[in-house]
Structures are given as structure tokens and as C-alpha cells.
C-alpha positions as CSV (number, residue, x, y, z in Angstrom):
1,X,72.6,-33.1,-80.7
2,X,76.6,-33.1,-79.8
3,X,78.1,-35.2,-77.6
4,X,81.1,-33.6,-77.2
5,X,80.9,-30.9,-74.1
6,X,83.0,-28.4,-76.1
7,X,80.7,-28.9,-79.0
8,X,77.7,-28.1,-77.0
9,X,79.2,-25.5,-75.3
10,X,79.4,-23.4,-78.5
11,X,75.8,-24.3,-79.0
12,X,75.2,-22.7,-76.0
13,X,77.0,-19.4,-76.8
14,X,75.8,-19.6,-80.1
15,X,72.3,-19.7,-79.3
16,X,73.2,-16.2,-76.3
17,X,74.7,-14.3,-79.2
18,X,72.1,-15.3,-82.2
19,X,69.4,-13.8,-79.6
20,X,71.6,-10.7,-79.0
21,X,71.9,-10.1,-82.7
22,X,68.3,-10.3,-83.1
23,X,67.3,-8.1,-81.0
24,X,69.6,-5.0,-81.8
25,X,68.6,-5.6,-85.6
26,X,64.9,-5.5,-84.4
27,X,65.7,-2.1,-82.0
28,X,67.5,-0.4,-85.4
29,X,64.8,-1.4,-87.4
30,X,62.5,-0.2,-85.3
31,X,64.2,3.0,-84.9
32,X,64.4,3.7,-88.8
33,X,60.5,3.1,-88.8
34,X,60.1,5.5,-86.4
35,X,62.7,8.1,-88.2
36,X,60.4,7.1,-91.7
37,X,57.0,8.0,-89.7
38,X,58.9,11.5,-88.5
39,X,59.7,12.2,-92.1
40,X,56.3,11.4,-93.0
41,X,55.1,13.8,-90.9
42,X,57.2,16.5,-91.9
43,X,58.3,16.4,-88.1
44,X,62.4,17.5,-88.6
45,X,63.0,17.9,-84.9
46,X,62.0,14.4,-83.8
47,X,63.4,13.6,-86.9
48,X,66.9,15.3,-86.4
49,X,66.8,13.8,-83.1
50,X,65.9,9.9,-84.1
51,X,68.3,10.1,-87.2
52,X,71.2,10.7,-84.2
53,X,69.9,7.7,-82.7
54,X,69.8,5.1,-85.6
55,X,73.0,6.2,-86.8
56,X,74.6,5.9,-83.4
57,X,73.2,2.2,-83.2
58,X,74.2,1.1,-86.8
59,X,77.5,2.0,-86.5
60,X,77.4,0.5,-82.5
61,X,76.3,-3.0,-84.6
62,X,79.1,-2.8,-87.6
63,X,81.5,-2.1,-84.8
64,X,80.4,-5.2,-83.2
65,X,80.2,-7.0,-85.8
66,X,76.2,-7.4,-86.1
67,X,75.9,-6.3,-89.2
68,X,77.8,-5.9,-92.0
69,X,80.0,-2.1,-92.4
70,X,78.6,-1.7,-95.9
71,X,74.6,-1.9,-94.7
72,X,75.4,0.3,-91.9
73,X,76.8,2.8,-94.2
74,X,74.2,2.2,-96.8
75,X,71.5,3.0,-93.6
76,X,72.9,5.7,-92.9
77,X,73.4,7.5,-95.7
78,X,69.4,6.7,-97.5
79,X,68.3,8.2,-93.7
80,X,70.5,11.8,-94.1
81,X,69.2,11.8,-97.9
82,X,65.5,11.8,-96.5
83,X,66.3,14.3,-93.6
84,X,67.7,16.3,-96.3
85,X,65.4,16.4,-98.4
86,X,63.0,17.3,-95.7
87,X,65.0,20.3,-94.0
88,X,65.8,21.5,-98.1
């Protein structure tokens, strides 16, 4: 453990902004499963509608750093193959 208050300080935030992360990265991927059981189901308007969603959020997180620009690209652009493929 630190001794130096400074030094636990940063533990402190550190620990606030690792929980923040996680939890956006586990609401996107939550989100794409849902968008995957749409497509699944042939459902395009819910699908339409969640793929407007995820891609919102991954680019919110690569904004903020949460994740990196490349993987939110990569997301978003393997979900808007498989919507079109289903509204083809």
C-alpha cells in the first residue's frame, strides 16, 4: 500500500475510473448482443434501431478514451456489414 497521500490519492481515482470503464464496455457489449440476437431474428427494425445505439456508445467510449479508435471503428463497421446483409 502507498504511503505517500498523493500516491494513494491516484489509487483512489484509479480505482473510480477502472469501475467506469468497466461498466460502459459491459453496457456496449451488451448492446452488440442484443443487436446480434435482432439479426438473428431477422428483426431489421429493432435492429436498425439498436445498431444507432451501439454505434453512438462506441464512438461516446473512443471519444473518451475507453477504448481504443481502431476497435470502435472495427465494431462499428462488422455491425453495419451484418445489418446489411440483413436489409440486402
Amino acid at each position: 500500500m502507498a504511503n505517500i497521500k498523493s500516491a494513494i490519492k491516484r489509487i483512489d481515482v484509479t480505482r473510480k475510473q477502472t469501475a467506469r470503464n468497466k461498466s460502459v464496455k459491459s453496457e456496449i457489449k451488451t448492446y452488440v448482443k442484443k443487436f446480434e440476437q435482432a439479426i438473428e431474428n431477422k428483426d431489421s427494425e429493432k435492429a436498425n434501431e439498436l445498431f444507432k445505439t451501439v454505434d453512438k456508445k462506441v464512438k461516446k467510449a473512443a471519444a473518451k478514451n475507453i477504448i481504443h479508435k481502431n476497435q470502435a471503428s472495427r465494431t462499428s463497421s462488422r455491425l453495419a456489414k451484418k445489418l446489411n446483409s440483413l436489409n440486402a
